[in-house]
C-alpha positions as CSV (number, residue, x, y, z in Angstrom):
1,X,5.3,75.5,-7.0
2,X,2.5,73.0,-6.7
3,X,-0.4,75.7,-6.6
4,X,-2.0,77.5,-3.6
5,X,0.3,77.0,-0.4
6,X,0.1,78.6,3.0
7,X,2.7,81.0,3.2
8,X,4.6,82.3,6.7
9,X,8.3,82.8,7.8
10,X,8.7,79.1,7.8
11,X,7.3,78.5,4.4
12,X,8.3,81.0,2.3
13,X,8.5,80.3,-1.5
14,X,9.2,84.1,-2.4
15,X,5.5,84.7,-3.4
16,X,3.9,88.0,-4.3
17,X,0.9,88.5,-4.2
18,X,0.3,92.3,-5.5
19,X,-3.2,93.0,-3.7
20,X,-0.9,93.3,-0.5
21,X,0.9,96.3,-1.7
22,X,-1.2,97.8,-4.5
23,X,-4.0,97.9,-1.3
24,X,-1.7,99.8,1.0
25,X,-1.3,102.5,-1.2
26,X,-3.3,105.5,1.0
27,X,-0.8,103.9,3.4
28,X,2.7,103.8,1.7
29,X,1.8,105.8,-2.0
30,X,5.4,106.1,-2.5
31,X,6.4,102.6,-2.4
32,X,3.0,101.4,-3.7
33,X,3.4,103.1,-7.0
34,X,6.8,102.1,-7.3
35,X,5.2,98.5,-6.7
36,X,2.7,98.9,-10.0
37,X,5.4,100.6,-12.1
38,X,7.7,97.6,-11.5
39,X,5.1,95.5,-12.2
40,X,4.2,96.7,-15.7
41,X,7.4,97.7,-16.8
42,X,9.5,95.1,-15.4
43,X,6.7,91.9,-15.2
44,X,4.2,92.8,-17.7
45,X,1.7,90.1,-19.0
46,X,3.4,87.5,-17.0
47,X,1.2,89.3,-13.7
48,X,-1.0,91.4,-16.1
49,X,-4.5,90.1,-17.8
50,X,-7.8,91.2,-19.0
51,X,-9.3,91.6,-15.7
52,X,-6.0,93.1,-13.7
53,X,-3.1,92.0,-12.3
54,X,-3.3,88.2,-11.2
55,X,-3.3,86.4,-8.3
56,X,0.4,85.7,-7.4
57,X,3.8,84.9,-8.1
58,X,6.8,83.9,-7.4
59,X,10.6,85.4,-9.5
60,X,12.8,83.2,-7.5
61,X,10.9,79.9,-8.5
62,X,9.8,81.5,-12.1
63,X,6.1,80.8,-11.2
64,X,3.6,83.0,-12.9
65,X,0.0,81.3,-12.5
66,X,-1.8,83.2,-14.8
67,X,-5.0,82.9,-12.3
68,X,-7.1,85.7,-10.9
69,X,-9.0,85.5,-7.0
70,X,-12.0,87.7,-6.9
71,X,-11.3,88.9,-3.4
72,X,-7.8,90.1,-4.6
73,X,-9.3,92.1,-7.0
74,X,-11.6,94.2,-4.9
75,X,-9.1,95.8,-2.6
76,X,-7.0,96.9,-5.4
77,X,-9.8,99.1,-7.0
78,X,-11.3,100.4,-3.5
79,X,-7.9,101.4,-2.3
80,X,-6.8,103.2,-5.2
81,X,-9.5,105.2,-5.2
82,X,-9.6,105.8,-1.6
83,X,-6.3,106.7,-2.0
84,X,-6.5,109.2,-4.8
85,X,-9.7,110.9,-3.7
86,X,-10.8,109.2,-0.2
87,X,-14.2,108.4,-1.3
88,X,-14.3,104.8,0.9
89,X,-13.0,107.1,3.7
90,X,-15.3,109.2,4.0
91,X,-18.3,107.1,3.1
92,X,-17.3,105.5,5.9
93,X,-16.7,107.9,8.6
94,X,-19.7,109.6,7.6
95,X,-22.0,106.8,8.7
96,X,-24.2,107.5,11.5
97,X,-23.5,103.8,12.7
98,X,-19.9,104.3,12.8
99,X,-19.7,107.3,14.2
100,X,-22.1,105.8,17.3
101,X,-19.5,102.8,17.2
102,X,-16.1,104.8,17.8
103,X,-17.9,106.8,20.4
104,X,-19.0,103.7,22.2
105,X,-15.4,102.4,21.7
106,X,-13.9,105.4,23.6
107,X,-12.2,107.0,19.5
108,X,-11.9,110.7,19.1
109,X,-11.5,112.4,16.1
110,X,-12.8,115.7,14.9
111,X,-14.6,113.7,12.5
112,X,-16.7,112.0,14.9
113,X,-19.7,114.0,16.4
């Protein structure tokens, strides 16, 4: 691994890049918390540091950067939380300008009224 590569079906190195599933966990809990378990128990320091997990990496080319991205960070923490009490959710949908946006866009919901 030579550093920060764009990754697609046609260039796939194998790397993970935990924000992807730790972030989808109001969406998939099960498998998302399976994610973070295997990641401490089975990975440990080598994609855990002061500030969280870390960036990316990749088993299959035994590449652990030991690098943190800001952005990656973020969605992690927001997530989780919206995940374990919906905060972000409903913060959101409680927003007069949303709620005036969805209408407009033709959404229903009974949370929009």
């Amino acid at each position: 691994m030579n550093g920060y590569d764009a990754h697609h079906p046609d260039n796939d190195h194998g790397v993970i890049s935990p924000t992807a599933a730790l972030s989808s966990m109001p969406y998939t809990p099960e498998e998302s918390i399976s994610f973070a378990h295997y990641l401490m128990d089975s990975l440990g320091n080598k994609v855990w540091g002061k500030y969280g997990f870390y960036d990316a990496y990749s088993e299959t080319e035994d590449w652990f950067p030991q690098h943190y991205l800001a952005i990656d960070q973020g969605p992690i923490v927001v997530m989780i939380e919206n995940y374990r009490s919906g905060l972000l959710w409903n913060l959101f949908m409680g927003a007069p300008e949303i709620k005036a946006g969805l209408k407009k866009l033709g959404f229903s919901s009974p949370r929009i009224r």
